[in-house]
C-alpha positions in Angstrom: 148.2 59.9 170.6 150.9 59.2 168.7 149.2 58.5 165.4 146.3 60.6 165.2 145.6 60.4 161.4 142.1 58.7 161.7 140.8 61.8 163.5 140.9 63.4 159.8 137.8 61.5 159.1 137.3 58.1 160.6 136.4 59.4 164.2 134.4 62.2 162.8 131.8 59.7 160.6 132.1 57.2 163.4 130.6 60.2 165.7 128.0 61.6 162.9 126.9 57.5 163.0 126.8 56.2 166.3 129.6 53.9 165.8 132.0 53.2 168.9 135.6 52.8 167.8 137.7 50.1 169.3 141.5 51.2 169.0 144.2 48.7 168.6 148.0 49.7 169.8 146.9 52.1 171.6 150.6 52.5 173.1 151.8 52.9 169.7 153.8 50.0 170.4 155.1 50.7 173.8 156.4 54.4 171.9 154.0 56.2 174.5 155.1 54.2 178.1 157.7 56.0 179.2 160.4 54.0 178.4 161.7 55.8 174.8 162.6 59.3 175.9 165.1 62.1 174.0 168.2 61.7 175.2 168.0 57.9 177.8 169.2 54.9 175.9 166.2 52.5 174.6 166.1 49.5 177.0 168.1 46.6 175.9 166.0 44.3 173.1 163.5 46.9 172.0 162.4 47.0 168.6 161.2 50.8 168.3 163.1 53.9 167.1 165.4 51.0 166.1 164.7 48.3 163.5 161.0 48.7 164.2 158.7 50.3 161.5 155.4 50.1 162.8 153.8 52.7 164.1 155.8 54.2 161.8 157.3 57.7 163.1 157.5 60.5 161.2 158.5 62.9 163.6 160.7 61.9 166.3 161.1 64.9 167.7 156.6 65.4 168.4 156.8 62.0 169.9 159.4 62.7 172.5 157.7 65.9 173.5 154.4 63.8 173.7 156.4 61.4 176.0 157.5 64.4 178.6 154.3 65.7 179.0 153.0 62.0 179.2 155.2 61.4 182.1 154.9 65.2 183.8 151.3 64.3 184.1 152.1 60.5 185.3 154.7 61.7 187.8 152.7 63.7 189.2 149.9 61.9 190.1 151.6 58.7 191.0 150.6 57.1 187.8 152.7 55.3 185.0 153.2 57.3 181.3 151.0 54.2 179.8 148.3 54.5 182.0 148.2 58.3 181.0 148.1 57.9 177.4 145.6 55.0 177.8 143.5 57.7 180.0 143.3 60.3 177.6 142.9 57.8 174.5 139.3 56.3 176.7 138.5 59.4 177.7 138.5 60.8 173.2 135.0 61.2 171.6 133.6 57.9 169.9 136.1 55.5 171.3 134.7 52.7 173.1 137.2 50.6 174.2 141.0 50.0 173.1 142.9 46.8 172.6 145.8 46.7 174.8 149.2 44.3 174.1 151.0 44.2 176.9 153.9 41.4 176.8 154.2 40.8 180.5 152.0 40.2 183.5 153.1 43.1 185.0 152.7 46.1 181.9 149.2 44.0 181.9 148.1 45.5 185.9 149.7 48.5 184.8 147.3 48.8 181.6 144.1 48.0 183.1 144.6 50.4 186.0 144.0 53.2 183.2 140.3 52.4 183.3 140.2 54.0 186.8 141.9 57.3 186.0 140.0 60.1 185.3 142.1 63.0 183.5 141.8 66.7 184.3 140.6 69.1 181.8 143.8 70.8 182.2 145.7 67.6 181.6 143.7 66.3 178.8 144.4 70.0 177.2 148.2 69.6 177.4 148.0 66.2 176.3 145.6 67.1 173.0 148.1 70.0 172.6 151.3 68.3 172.2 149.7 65.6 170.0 147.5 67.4 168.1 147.3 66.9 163.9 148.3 69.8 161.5 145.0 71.0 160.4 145.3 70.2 156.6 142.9 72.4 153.8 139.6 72.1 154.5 140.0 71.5 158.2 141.9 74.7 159.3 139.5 76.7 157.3 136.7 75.0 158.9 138.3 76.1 162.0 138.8 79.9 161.3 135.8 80.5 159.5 132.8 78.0 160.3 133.7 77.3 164.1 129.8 78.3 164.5 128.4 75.9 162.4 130.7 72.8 163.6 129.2 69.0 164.3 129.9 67.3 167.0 132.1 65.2 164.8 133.8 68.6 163.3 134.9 69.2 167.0 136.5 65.8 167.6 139.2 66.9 165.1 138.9 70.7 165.2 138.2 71.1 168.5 142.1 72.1 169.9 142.4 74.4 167.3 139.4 76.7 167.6 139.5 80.1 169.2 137.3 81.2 172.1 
């Protein structure tokens, strides 16, 4: 969610072949668990937003508006931020599985709970919303002026951004 790049065209030809995707960091690192927010001090001896390059971040400001609606949606339903964003990410066209890092026993139960929560369409909007790509040339035109003649793997990436 917080590095959607591949949706430009990796996820699109993995959809047109048949081809599952299995996506690794799917936390971005632990940027999308709740615990790096605008305005709280990082835990002590975290690497992100720090010394940390990888995912890289290219706009801080996206991310930490991705992270309140993360946790909006996760405190209201009893659930954790991670287990949202893990949600959503199982829940995107082609992706068959992600490869989760957790570093302790207990973000490990907290991970593998997100297999059992199901998002609503309302919540999966908000979420593809705040995390959603800038449309660059030929995709937003795709999306104003061919949204009848999309793929199934033109809608994985346009999808948010068409009208109607």
């Amino acid at each position: 969610m917080q590095a959607r790049e591949a949706e430009y065209e990796l996820v699109p030809v993995s959809i047109d072949q048949g081809l599952g995707i299995l996506v690794w960091s799917p936390l971005a690192g632990g940027l999308l668990s709740g615990k790096y927010r605008r305005g709280h001090k990082p835990p002590e001896g975290t690497r992100q937003l720090a010394n940390w390059g990888e995912p890289p971040v290219y706009d801080q400001e996206k991310l930490y508006d991705i992270v309140e609606v993360l946790i909006t949606i996760a405190d209201g339903r009893g659930l954790s931020a991670a287990q949202v964003a893990l949600a959503w990410l199982i829940g995107r066209p082609g992706v068959s599985s992600v490869i989760i890092g957790a570093r302790t026993d207990a973000q490990l139960q907290d991970n593998l709970k997100a297999a059992d929560v199901v998002l609503t369409t309302e919540e999966r909007a908000r979420l593809d919303a705040v995390s959603a790509p800038a449309l660059l040339y030929p995709y937003w035109h795709q999306a104003s002026t061919a949204s009848d003649r999309l793929s199934p793997a033109d809608v994985s990436l346009l999808g948010p951004h068409l009208k109607g």
